[in-house]
Every structure is written in C-alpha cells, then in structure tokens.
C-alpha positions as CSV (number, residue, x, y, z in Angstrom):
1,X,62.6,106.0,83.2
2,X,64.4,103.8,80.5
3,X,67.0,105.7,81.6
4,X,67.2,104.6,85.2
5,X,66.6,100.7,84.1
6,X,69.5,101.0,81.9
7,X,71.8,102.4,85.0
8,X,70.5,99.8,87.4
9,X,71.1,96.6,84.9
10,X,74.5,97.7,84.1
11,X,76.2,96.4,87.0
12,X,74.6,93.4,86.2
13,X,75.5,92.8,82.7
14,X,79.3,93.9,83.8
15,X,79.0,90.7,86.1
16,X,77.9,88.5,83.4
17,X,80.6,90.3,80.7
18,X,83.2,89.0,83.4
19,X,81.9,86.0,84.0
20,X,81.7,85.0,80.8
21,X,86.1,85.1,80.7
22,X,85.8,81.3,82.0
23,X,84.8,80.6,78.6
24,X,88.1,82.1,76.7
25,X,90.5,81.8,79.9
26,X,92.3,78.7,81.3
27,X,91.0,77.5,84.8
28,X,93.0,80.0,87.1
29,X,93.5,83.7,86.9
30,X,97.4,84.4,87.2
31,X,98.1,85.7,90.7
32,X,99.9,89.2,89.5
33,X,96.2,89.7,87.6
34,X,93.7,88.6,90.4
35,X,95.7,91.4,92.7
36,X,95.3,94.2,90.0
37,X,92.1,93.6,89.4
38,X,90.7,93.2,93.4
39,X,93.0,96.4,94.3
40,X,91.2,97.6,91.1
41,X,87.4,97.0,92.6
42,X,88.4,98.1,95.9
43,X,89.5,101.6,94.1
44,X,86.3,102.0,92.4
45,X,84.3,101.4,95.4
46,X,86.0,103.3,98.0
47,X,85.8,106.5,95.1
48,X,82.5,105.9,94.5
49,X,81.5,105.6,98.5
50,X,83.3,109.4,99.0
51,X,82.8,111.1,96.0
52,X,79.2,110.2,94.8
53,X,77.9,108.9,98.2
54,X,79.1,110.4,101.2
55,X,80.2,113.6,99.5
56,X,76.2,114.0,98.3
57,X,75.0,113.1,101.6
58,X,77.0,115.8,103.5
59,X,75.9,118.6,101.2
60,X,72.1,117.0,101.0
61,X,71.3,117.1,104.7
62,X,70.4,120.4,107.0
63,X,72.7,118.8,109.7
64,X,75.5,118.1,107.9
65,X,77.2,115.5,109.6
66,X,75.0,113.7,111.6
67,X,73.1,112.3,108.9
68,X,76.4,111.1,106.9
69,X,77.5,109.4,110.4
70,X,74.4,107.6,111.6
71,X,73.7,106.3,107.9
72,X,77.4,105.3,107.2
73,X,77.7,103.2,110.5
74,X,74.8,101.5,110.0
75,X,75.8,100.6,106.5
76,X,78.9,99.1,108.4
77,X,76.2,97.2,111.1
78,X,74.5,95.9,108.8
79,X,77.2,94.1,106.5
80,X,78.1,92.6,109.6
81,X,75.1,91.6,110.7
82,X,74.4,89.8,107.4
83,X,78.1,88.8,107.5
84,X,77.2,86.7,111.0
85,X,73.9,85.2,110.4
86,X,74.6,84.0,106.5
87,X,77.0,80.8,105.9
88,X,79.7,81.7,103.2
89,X,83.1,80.7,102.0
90,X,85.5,83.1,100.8
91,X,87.3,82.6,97.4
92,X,90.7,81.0,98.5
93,X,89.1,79.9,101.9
94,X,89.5,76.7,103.6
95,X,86.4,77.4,106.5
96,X,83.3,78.7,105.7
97,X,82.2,81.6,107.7
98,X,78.8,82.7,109.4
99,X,76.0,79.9,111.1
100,X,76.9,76.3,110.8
101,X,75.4,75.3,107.3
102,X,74.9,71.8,105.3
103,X,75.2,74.1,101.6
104,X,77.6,72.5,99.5
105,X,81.0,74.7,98.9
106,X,79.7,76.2,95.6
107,X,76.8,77.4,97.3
108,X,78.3,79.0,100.1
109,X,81.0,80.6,97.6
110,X,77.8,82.0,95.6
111,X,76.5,83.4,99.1
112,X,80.1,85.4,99.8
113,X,79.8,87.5,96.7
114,X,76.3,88.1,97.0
115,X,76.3,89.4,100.2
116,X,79.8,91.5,98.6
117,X,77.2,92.3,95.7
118,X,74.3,94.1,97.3
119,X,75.8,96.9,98.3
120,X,77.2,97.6,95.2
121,X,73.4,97.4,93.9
122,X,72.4,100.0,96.6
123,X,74.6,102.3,95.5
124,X,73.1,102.4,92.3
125,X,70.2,102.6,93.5
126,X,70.0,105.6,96.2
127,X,71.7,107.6,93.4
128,X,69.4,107.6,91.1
129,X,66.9,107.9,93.7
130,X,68.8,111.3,94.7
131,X,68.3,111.9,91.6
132,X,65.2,114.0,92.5
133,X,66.3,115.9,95.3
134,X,69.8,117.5,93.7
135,X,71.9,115.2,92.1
136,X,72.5,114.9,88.3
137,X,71.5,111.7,86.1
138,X,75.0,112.2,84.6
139,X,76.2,111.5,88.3
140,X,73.8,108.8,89.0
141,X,75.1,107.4,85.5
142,X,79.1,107.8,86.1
143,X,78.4,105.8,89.7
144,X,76.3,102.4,87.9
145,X,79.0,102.8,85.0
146,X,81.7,102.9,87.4
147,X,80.1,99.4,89.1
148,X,79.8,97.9,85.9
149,X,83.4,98.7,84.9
150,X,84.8,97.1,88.4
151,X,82.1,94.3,88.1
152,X,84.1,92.9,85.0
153,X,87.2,91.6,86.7
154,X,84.9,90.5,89.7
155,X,82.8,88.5,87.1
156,X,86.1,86.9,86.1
157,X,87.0,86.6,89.7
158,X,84.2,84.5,90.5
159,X,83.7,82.4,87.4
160,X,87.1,80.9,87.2
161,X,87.4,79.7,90.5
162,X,84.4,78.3,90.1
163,X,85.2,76.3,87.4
164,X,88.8,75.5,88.9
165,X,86.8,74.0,92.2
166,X,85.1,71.7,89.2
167,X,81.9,73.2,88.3
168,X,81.6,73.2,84.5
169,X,82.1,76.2,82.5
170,X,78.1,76.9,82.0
171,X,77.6,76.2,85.5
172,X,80.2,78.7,87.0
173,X,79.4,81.1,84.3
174,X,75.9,81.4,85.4
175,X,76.6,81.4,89.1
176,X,79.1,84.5,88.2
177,X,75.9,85.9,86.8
178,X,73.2,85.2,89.3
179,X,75.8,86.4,91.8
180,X,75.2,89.4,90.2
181,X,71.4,89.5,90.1
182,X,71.1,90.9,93.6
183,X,72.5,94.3,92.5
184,X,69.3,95.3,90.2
185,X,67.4,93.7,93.5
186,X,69.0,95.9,95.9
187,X,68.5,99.0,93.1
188,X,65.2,98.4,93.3
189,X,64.5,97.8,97.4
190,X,66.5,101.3,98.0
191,X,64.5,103.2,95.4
192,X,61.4,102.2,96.7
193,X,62.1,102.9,100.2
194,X,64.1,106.6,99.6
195,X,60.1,107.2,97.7
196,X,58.4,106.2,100.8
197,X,61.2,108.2,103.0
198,X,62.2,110.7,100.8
199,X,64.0,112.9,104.3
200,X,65.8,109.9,104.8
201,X,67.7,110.1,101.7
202,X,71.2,111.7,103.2
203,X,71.0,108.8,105.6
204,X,70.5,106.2,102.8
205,X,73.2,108.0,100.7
206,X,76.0,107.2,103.6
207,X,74.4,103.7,104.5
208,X,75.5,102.5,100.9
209,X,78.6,103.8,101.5
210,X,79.1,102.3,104.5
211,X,77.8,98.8,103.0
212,X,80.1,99.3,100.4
213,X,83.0,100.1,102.8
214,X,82.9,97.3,104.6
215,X,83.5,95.1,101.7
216,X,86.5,96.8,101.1
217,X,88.0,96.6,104.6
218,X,86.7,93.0,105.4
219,X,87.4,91.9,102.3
220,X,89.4,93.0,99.0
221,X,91.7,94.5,101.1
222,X,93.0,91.4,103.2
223,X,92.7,89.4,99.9
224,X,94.8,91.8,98.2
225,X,97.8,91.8,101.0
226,X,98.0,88.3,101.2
227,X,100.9,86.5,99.4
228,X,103.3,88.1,96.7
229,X,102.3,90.9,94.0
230,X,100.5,93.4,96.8
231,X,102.2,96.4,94.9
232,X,100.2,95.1,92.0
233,X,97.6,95.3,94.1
234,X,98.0,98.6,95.0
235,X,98.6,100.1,91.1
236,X,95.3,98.5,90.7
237,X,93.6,100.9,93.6
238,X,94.8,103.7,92.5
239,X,93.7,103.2,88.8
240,X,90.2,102.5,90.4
241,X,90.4,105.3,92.4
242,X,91.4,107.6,89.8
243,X,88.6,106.6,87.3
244,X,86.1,106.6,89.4
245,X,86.9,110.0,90.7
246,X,87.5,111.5,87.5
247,X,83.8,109.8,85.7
248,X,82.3,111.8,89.0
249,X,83.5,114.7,89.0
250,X,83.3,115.0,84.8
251,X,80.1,113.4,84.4
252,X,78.6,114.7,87.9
C-alpha cells in the first residue's frame, strides 16, 4: 500500500520540483528549451499511452480489440467534452477557449493544465489498479516515474509564464503546484472505480490512453510546431519516447 501512495504522489511532487525553477530561472524559458522540453512530455505520454496502456489492455481483454477501441475513444470524447464546457486559456494564447467565463486570465491558465493534468493522473492510477489482475508493480512504477520525470519541465512550463504574466514568484509557484494536485485526484477516482468494475479494467486501461492522447494531438503538438526550433522539438520526442519505452519494457 505505501507503495502505491508513493507511485500516485510522484507525478505530483515532479510538478512542484518544476515549478519550483521560477525561483532560480529568469522570467521566460528560452524558446529552443520550451520546444525540447513540450516535444519531451509529448514523448513520454504518447510511450506511456502504447506501451503501458493500450498494449496491457489488448492483452488483458477476452476480446481483444474491442475493449482497447471503445475505452480509447471515449478517452478522446471525453477530453473534449471537458475541453468544451470548461473556460481555459492556453499558455501563449490570446482567446480563452471553452464557455464564456468572467475568471481572471491566471485562473483560466490554471484550468488549461488541469484539464492537461488529469489524464496524466489516470494513467497512474488504472495501472496500479491493473496491478491485481496481471500487471507488475515494477510496470505500474516505471509508468508514475515516467509522469513525474515529464512533469518536471511541465512544472517549469507553467510556473514561469506565470510569473512573466506578473503573478509573483510564490504565487505562480503554487499555481504550478496545485495544477498538479488533480493527478493524485484522478489516481484516486480511477482506482476506486476499476475496484467497483474490476471487468472494466481493459476499457479503463485504453480510456487513459485516449485522455492522454488527446493532450498530445490538441495540444503539445501544435505548441511544438509553431514558430522556429520545431526540430528541437522533435529531438525532445524522441528522447521521451525512448525513455519511456525503455523504463517499461525494463522495469515492466
């Protein structure tokens, strides 16, 4: 058990590791950086939605595909549903996004990386729930390590614009935080409900995937091919990819 609270808190504490740059760093992140580092997350989370996800899911279910398919689209429904009905602004955004809102800009910046956040938190948290029906804690482990590790750079991401839109440094490094504070809620929500609906666990497998994929195509991936320094961009995804691979298939 102390186990399993370690895995789900780690993405959070990488959050607050990251956010905690705007402390040491000037008020922007240099360009060529912010692209490593967002191909970078989009690497670890597009690894970490085949290989310790969909992958499990596949081999998990009776039916092998169907499952996968019907939980993995409605990952994708429901980041967009959320992605309609919540107001948000995008880092580097002039218009705010979703329902018509009177939240001040900070706020609605906080809202766009928590909605970005939970599925990340999901993740973690249908993998250890697979835990007891065939997957190893090592895997469950390598996935919340892996989250932590990309969290980081996020953490930074968020903090320092923050603080460059004129929050103070305390201020934007605990809004990096709490942005992070919905992963170990989301852990939690998914573990409960794959206990209640333990045959539903293939389907909850692919529907963090699919959560997690649509961050990457709706977001860090238009992010990273705007402007100069997409190679950069690119390197950084396939060092993701790479470690997150590699900690799954070693540690799975």
């Amino acid at each position: 058990m102390n186990v399993v609270i370690i895995g789900i808190l780690l993405p959070l504490l990488g959050t607050m590791f990251g956010s905690a740059f705007v402390f040491f760093m000037k008020k922007e992140i240099p360009d060529r950086l912010q692209k490593t580092l967002l191909g970078f997350a989009s690497g670890v989370m597009v690894a970490a939605s085949v290989w310790s996800l969909l992958i499990p899911s596949i081999d998990m279910a009776d039916d092998k595909i169907l499952p996968a398919a019907i939980g993995f689209l409605a990952g994708i429904m429901f980041l967009l549903l959320l992605d309609e009905l919540t107001p948000h602004l995008h880092l580097g955004a002039s218009k705010a996004e979703g329902p018509k809102s009177r939240l001040s800009r900070t706020a609605m910046l906080a809202l766009a990386v928590t909605i970005h956040n939970l599925p990340e938190g999901m993740a973690v948290g249908v993998v250890f729930a697979g835990e007891a029906q065939g997957l190893t804690l090592s895997a469950a482990l390598a996935v919340s390590i892996g989250i932590a590790i990309q969290n980081i750079p996020e953490g930074a991401i968020i903090s320092m614009p923050m603080h460059a839109e004129g929050n103070s440094r305390w201020r934007s490094f605990l809004i990096g935080s709490l942005s992070g504070v919905v992963e170990p809620i989301g852990s939690v929500a998914i573990l409960l409900l794959a206990s209640a609906l333990g045959v539903a666990l293939p389907c909850l497998l692919a529907f963090a995937a699919g959560a997690m994929m649509y961050v990457v195509v709706e977001e860090l991936i238009p992010e990273t091919a705007q402007g100069r320094h997409t190679n950069l961009s690119t390197i950084g995804f396939a060092v993701g990819f790479v470690l997150m691979m590699a900690m799954d298939v070693l540690l799975g």
